[in-house]
NUGUKE-671265 format. One record per atom (N, C-alpha, C): residue number from 1; x, y, z. Coordinates in nm, 2 decimals. Atoms other than C-alpha are relative to their C-alpha. Layout:
BEGIN
NUM:X:Y:Z
...
END
This chain:
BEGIN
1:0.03:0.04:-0.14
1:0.42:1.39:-3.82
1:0.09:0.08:0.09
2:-0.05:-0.10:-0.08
2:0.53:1.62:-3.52
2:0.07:-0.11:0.10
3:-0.06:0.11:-0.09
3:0.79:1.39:-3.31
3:-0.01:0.07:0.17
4:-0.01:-0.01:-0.12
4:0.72:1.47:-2.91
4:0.16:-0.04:0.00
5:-0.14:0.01:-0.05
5:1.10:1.55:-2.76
5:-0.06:-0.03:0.14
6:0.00:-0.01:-0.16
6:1.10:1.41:-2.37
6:0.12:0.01:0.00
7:-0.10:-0.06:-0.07
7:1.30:1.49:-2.15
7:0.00:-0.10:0.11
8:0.00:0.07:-0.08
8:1.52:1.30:-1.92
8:-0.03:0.02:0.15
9:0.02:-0.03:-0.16
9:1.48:1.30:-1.56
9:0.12:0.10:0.07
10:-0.12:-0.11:-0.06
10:1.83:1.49:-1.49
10:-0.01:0.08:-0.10
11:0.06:-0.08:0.07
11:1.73:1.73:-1.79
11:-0.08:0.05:0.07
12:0.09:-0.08:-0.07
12:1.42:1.85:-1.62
12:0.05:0.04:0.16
13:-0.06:-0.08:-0.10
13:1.59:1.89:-1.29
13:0.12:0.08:-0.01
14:-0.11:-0.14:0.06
14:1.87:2.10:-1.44
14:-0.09:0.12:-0.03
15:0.06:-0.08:0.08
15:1.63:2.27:-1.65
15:-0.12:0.10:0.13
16:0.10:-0.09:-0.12
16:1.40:2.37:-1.30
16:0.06:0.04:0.12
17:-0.10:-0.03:-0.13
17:1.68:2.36:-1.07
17:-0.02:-0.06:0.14
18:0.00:0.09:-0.12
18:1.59:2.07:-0.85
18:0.06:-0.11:0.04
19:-0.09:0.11:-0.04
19:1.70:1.75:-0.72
19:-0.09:-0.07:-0.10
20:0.03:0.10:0.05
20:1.63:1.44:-0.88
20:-0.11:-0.06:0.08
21:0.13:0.04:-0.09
21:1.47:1.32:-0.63
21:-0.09:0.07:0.10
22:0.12:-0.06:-0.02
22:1.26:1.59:-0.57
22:-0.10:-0.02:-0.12
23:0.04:0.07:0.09
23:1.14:1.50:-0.89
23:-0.11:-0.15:-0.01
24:-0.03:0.11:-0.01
24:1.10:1.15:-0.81
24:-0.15:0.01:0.12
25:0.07:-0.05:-0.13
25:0.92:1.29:-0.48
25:-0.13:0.03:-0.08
26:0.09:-0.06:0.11
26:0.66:1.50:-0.71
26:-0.06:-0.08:-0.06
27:0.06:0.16:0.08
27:0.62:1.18:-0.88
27:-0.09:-0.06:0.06
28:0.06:0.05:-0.11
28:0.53:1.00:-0.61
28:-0.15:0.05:0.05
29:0.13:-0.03:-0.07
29:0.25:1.24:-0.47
29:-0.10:0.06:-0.09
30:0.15:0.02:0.10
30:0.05:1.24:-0.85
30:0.03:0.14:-0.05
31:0.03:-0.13:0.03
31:0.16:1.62:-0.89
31:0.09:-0.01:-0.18
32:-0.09:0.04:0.16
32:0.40:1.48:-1.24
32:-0.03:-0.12:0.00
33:-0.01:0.15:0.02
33:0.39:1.23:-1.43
33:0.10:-0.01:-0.13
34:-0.11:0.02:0.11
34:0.65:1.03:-1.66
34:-0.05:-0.11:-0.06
35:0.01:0.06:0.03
35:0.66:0.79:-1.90
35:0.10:-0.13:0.00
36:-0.11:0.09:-0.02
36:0.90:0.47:-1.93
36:0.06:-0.01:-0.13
37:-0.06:0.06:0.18
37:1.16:0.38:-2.25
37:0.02:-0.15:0.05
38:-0.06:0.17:-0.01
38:1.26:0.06:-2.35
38:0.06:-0.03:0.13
39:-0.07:0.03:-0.14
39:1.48:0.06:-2.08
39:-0.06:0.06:0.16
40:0.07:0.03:-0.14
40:1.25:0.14:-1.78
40:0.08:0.16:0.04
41:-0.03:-0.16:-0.09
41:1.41:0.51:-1.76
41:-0.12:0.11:-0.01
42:0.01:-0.09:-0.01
42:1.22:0.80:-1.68
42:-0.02:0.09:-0.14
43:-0.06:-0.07:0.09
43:1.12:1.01:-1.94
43:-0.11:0.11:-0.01
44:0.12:-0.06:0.00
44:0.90:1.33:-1.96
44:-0.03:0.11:-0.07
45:0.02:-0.07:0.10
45:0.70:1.57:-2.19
45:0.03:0.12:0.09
46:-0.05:-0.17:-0.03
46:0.80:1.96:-2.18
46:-0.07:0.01:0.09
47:0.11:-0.03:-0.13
47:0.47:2.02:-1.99
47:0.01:-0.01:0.13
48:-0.08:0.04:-0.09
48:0.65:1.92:-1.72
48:0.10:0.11:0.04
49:-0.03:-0.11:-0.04
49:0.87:2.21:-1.70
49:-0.05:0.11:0.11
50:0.09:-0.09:-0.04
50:0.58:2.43:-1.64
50:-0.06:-0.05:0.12
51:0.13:0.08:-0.15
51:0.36:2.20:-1.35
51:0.18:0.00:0.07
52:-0.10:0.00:-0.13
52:0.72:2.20:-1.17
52:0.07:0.12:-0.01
53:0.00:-0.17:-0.04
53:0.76:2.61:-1.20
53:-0.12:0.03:0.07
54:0.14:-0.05:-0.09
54:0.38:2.64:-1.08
54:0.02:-0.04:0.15
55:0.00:0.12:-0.16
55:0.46:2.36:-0.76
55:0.12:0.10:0.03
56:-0.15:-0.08:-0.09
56:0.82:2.59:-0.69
56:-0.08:0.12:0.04
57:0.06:-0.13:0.00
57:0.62:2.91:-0.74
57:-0.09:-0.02:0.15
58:0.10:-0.03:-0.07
58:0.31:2.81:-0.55
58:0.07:-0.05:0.18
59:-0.06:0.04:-0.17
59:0.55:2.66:-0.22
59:0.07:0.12:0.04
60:-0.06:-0.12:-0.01
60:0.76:3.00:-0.26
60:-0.13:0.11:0.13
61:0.10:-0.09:-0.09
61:0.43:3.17:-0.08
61:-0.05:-0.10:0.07
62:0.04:0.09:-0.13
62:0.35:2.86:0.17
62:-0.15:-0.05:-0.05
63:0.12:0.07:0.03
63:0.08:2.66:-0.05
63:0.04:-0.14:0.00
64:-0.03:0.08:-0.03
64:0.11:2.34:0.07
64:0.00:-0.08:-0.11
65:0.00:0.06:0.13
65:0.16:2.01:-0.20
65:-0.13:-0.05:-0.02
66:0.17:0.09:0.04
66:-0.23:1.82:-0.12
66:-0.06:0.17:-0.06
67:0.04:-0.13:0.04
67:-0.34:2.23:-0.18
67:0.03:0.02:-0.18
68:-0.01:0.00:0.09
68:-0.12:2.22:-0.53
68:-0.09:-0.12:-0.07
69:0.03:0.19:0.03
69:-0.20:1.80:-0.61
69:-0.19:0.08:-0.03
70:0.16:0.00:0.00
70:-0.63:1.92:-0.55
70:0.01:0.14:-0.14
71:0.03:-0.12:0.11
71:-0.57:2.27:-0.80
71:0.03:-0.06:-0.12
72:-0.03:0.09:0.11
72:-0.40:2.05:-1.06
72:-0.13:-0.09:-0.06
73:0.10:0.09:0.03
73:-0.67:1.79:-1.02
73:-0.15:0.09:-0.09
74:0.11:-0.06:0.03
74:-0.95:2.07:-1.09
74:0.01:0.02:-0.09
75:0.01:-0.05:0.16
75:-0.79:2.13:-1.42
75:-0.08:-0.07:-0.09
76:0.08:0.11:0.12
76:-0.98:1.98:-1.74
76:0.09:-0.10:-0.05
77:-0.12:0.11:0.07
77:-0.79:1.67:-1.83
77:0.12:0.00:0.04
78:-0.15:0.02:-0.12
78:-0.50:1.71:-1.56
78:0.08:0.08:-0.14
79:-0.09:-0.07:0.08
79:-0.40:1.95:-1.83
79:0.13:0.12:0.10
80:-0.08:-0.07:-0.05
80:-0.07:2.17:-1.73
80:-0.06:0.17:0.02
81:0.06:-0.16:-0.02
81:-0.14:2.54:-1.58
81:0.04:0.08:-0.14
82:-0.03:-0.14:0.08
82:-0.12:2.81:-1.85
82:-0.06:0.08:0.07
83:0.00:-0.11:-0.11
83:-0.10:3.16:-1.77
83:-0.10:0.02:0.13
84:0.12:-0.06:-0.10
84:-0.48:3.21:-1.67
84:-0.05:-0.07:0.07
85:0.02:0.08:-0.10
85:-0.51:2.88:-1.53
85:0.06:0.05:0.16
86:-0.16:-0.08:-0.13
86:-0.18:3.03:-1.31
86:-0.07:0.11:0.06
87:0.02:-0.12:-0.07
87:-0.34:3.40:-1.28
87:-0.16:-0.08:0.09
88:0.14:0.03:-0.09
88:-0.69:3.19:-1.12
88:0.02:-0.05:0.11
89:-0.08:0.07:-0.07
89:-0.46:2.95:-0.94
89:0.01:0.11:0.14
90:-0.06:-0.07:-0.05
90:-0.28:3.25:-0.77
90:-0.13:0.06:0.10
91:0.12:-0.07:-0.08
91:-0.61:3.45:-0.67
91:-0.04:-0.08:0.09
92:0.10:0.12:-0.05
92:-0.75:3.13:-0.52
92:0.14:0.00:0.16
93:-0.08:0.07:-0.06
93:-0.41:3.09:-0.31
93:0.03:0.10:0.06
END
């Protein structure tokens, strides 16, 4: 059996180079999502990495968050962008 590693909440903002509570924020407006441990912390799959490089990327060129939040939504199963999702994304934006 393949054990999923999460990731904590100050892990993924190290690892993207944001605040915590930009994170937190992101959270809030449906564009991530996390899980809970026993203890009620924060905790979240890799995929997560990537949906908060696409949301840095796609604000880098002035695409607003309800603009990212609706492109996310259109994916199949609120699955994370890969590339060509990214290169369709981009064209569109």
């Amino acid at each position: 059996m393949v054990q999923i590693r999460h990731l904590t909440v100050g892990q993924v903002a190290e690892r993207c180079g944001v605040k915590i509570s930009t994170l937190h924020f992101y959270e809030a407006k449906g564009l991530i999502s996390s899980s809970r441990n026993q203890g009620n912390q924060r905790r979240y799959t890799k995929d997560v990495l990537r949906r908060v490089s696409v949301i840095k990327a796609a604000q880098k060129v002035g695409i607003d968050l309800k603009s990212i939040k609706d492109a996310f939504s259109a994916l199949p199963n609120n699955r994370t962008p890969d590339t060509k999702d990214w290169e369709v994304l981009a064209s569109k934006w």
